[in-house]
N, C-alpha and C positions, 0 to 999 in steps of 0.2 A: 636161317638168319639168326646171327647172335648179336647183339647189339645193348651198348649201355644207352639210356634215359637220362640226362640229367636237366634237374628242376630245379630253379631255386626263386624263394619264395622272398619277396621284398617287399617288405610292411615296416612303417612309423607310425605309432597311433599319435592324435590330436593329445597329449596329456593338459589333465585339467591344472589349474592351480590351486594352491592353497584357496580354500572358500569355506570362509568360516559363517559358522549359525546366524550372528547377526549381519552377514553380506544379502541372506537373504530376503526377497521383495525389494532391496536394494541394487545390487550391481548382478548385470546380467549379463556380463562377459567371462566366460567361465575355464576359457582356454592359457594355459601357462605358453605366452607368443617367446619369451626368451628364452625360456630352454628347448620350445618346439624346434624354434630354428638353430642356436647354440646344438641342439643335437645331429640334427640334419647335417650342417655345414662337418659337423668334427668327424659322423659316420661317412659324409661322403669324401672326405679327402683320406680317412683309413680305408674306406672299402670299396664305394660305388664308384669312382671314377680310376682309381689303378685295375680295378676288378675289370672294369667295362673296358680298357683300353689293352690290358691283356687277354680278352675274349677278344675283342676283336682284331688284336694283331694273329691270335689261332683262328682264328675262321679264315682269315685274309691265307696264312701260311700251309694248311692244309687245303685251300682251293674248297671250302665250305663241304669239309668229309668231319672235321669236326663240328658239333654243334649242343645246340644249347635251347634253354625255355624260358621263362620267366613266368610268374602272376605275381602283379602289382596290384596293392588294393588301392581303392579311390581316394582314400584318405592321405595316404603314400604319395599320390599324383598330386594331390591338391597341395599337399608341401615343398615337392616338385618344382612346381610350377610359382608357388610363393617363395623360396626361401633355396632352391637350388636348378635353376633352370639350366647350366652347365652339366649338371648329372641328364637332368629326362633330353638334351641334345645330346649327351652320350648314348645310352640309350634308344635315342633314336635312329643313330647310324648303325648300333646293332642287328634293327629289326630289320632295316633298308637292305642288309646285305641278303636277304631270303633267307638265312642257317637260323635265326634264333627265329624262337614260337613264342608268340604271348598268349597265354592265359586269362576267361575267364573267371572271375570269381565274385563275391557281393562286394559294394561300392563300400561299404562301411567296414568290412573285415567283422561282420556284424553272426551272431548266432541264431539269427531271422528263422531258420530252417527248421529248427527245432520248436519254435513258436508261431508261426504264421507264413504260411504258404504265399500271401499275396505280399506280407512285406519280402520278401527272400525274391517273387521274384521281379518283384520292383526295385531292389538294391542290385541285382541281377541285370539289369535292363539299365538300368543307370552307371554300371560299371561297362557295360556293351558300347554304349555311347562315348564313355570317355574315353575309352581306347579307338574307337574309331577317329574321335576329334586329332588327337594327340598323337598319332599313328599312319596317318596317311589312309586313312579309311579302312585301316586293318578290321579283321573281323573272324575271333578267335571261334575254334570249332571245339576245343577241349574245355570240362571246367575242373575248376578243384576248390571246393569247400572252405569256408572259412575253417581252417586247424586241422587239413584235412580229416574235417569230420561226414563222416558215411553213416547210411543206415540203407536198406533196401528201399526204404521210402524215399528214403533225399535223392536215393539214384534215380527213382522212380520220375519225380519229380524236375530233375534235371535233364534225363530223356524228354518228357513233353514238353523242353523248352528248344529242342531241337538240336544236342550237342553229342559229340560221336563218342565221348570217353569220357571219366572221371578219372582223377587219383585219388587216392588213398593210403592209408597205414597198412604196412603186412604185419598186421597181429596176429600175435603168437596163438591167440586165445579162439581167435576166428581160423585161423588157418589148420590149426589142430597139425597132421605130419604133409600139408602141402606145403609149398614151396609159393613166395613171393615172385617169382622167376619167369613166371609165365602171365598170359593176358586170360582174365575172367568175365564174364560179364555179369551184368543186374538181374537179381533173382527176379524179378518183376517185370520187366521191361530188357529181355536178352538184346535188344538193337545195342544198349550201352555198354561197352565193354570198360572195364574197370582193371584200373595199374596200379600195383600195388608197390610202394614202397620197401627196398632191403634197407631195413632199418638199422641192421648188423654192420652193414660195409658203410651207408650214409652217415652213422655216427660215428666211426673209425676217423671219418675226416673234421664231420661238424662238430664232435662235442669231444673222442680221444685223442685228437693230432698233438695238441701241446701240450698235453699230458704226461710230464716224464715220471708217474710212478702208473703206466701204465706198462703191462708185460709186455707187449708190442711195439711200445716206445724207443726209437724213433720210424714213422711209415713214412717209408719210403715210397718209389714210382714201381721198383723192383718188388716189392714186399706186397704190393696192392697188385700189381699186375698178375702176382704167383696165386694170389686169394683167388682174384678173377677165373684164373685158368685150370683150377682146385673145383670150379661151380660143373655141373654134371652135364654133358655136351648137347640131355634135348632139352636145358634151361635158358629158353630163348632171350632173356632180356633182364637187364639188370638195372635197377630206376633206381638212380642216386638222388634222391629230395633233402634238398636240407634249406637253413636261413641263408640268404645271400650274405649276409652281416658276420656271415663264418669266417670270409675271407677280409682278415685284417681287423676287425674289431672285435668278436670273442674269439678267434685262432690271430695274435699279433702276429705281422709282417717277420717280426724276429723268429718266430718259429719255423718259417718255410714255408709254408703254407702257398703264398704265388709263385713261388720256385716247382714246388711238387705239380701245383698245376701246370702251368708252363709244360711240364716234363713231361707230364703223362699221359696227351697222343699220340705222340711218339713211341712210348712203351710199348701203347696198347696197339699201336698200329703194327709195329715191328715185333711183338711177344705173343700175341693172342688171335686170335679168328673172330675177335668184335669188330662193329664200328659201333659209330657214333650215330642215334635218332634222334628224334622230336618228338613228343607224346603224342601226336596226331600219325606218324609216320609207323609208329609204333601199332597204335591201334590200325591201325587200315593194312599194313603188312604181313600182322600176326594173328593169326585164327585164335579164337577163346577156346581153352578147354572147358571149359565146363562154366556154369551159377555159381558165383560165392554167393551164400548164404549171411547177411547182415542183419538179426532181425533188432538188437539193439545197438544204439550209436556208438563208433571208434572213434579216434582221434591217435595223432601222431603224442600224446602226452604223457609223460611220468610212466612208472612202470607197468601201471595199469591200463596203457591206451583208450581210457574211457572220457567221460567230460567233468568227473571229479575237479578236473586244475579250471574250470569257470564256473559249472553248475554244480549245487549239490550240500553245501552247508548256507546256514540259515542267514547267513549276511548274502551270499551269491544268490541266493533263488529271492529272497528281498528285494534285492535290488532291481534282478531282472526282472521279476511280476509287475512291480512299479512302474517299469520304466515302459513295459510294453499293453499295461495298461491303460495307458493313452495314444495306444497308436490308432484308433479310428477318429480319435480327437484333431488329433494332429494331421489327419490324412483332408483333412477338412478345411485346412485351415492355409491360404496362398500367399504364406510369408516368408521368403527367404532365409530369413536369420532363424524361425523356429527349424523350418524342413532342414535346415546347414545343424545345428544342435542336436536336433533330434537324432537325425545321421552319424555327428561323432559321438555322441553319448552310447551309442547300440557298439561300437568297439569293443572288442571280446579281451581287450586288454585291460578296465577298468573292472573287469570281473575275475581273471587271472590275480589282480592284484591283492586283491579279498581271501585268497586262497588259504586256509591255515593249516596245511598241511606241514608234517615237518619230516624231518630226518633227512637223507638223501634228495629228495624231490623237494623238499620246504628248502634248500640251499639254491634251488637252480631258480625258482619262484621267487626269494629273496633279491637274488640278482640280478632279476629285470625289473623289480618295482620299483618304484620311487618318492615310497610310504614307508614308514619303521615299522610298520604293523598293518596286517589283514585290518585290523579294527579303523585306523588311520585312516586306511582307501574308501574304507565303508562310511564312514560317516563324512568324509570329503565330498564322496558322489551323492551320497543321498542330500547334503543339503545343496550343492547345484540342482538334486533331481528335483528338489521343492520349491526352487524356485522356477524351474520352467513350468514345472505345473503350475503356477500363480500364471505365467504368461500363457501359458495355452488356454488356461481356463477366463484371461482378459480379452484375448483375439476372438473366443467363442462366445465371450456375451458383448461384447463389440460387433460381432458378426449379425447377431442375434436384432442387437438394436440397430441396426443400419437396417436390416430386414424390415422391420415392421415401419421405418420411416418409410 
């Protein structure tokens, strides 16, 4: 069996607004609602809705031999469902057709994993249920990590929640002279078989396709199908992951971008000895060769695939200790509007934004934030973060005195 994987990963985070020092103990709505939806509405008429309409005119065209995946995170859904209910009804006829797979993953698009086992798998549990509501009772068997971030333990961790695969990054650093190509499983828990991302060919489309001082420049359907049939004949699978937000709003419609896709089942059908899986089909089809070995955490990020671009300078690890130091407070406490806050503040985008990295990687960082400066983001969130501590800490001696009444 030789077969391409493709994933794509659809995430909006909840952005905060401007909140400034003395909004604090004062106003406690902390969400920017016009550009949340102003962005929603402008990405899904560049991407999610031509994107979804051209997947599903190819699934319909090829009788469901091409197909597809998704993970949507909660937060994604929640804007969905406020601010673009014509996308998740797109969407929804995707999944109806049986070809596209949804995905597992935390309800917050949250970094839980790396700090607390029981919020990870309580965001976990709560992203299970939204996609059941909102799905027709679907009920995903794959997961993939917020950032596709791995370690042997979060795989470990993942198998005891009962799911047959993860994805992940094929780093360079962890692979050493293996190949991404093939199915591996969890050093810890071998049930989990783990898919690793060719991040060579997936970025060719997500981040090289309109790049005209690229040496490759212009990829064609022709050009991608020759790479493909270039890959060494026992390299059973080839997992194309990238942002859904590739198609039409960082790759413009002007560059070709829905033309190529369009184009290229047809290539690959009439060029090469692949088809088309689903990450579940994929695992259950393809024997694992061997343990990958993860004992520190990857991520799909920067050239280092490590968690440098959220954890790791003194404004990112600040702010997460803060923030997840009141999560037994919080776990306490039966108010909708703290549990809904608390949820979008764990977004692993508010910590991306802090990022001060520069050169190459400090440009692509720059471009998705929405702060002139790491320092910017950092003191924007921490004075929202201070004031839900005032209210977490009001519901807990509010809780405290009803008690003793």
């Amino acid at each position: 069996m030789r077969t391409i994987c493709f994933y794509f990963q659809v995430h909006q985070p909840y952005r905060l607004k401007p909140y400034r020092f003395f909004d604090i103990g004062d106003d406690h709505h902390y969400w920017d609602d016009f550009s949340n939806r102003s962005i929603m509405r402008k990405v899904a008429q560049k991407c999610y809705l031509p994107m979804n309409a051209l997947l599903l005119e190819m699934i319909h065209k090829y009788n469901g031999a091409f197909k597809v995946s998704f993970s949507m995170s909660g937060v994604y859904l929640d804007q969905l469902e406020a601010y673009a209910p014509d996308v998740l009804e797109s969407f929804q006829k995707l999944v109806a057709t049986g070809h596209c797979e949804l995905l597992n993953e935390t309800y917050a698009h949250t970094l839980a994993a790396l700090k607390s086992k029981d919020e990870f798998q309580s965001m976990v549990k709560k992203h299970q249920e939204k996609i059941k509501k909102l799905f027709n009772g679907y009920q995903p068997k794959v997961f993939r990590n917020t950032e596709l971030i791995y370690s042997d333990q979060i795989g470990a961790m993942v198998a005891e929640m009962g799911f047959e695969a993860i994805l992940t990054e094929g780093a360079k650093h962890v692979l050493g002279w293996k190949s991404p190509n093939y199915v591996y499983c969890n050093s810890i828990d071998p049930k989990l078989k783990v898919l690793l991302k060719n991040f060579q060919l997936s970025d060719d489309i997500a981040f090289r396709f309109g790049n005209k001082g690229w040496e490759d420049y212009p990829l064609t359907t022709d050009k991608f199908v020759k790479w493909i049939n270039d890959v060494p004949e026992d390299e059973e699978t080839i997992n194309l992951f990238m942002d859904y937000e590739t198609f039409g709003e960082h790759q413009w419609a002007e560059t070709g971008i829905f033309e190529f896709m369009k184009a290229l089942p047809e290539a690959v059908f009439s060029k090469t000895n692949f088809t088309f899986s689903t990450p579940s089909e994929v695992a259950a089809k393809i024997p694992p060769v061997g343990k990958i070995h993860v004992p520190i955490p990857i991520s799909w990020a920067d050239e280092e695939r490590d968690l440098t671009a959220w954890l790791g300078n003194d404004l990112q690890d600040e702010a997460f200790d803060r923030l997840f130091e009141m999560e037994e407070l919080v776990k306490s406490i039966d108010d909708d509007d703290i549990q809904r806050d608390w949820t979008y503040l764990q977004t692993s985008d508010h910590f991306y934004y802090m990022c001060t990295k520069f050169f190459s990687d400090g440009d692509i960082h720059a471009y998705f934030s929405p702060y002139e400066s790491p320092y910017e983001a950092f003191i924007n969130y921490m004075n929202v973060l201070s004031d839900f501590m005032i209210r977490v800490k009001e519901k807990i001696s509010e809780k405290k005195a009803s008690q003793l009444n």
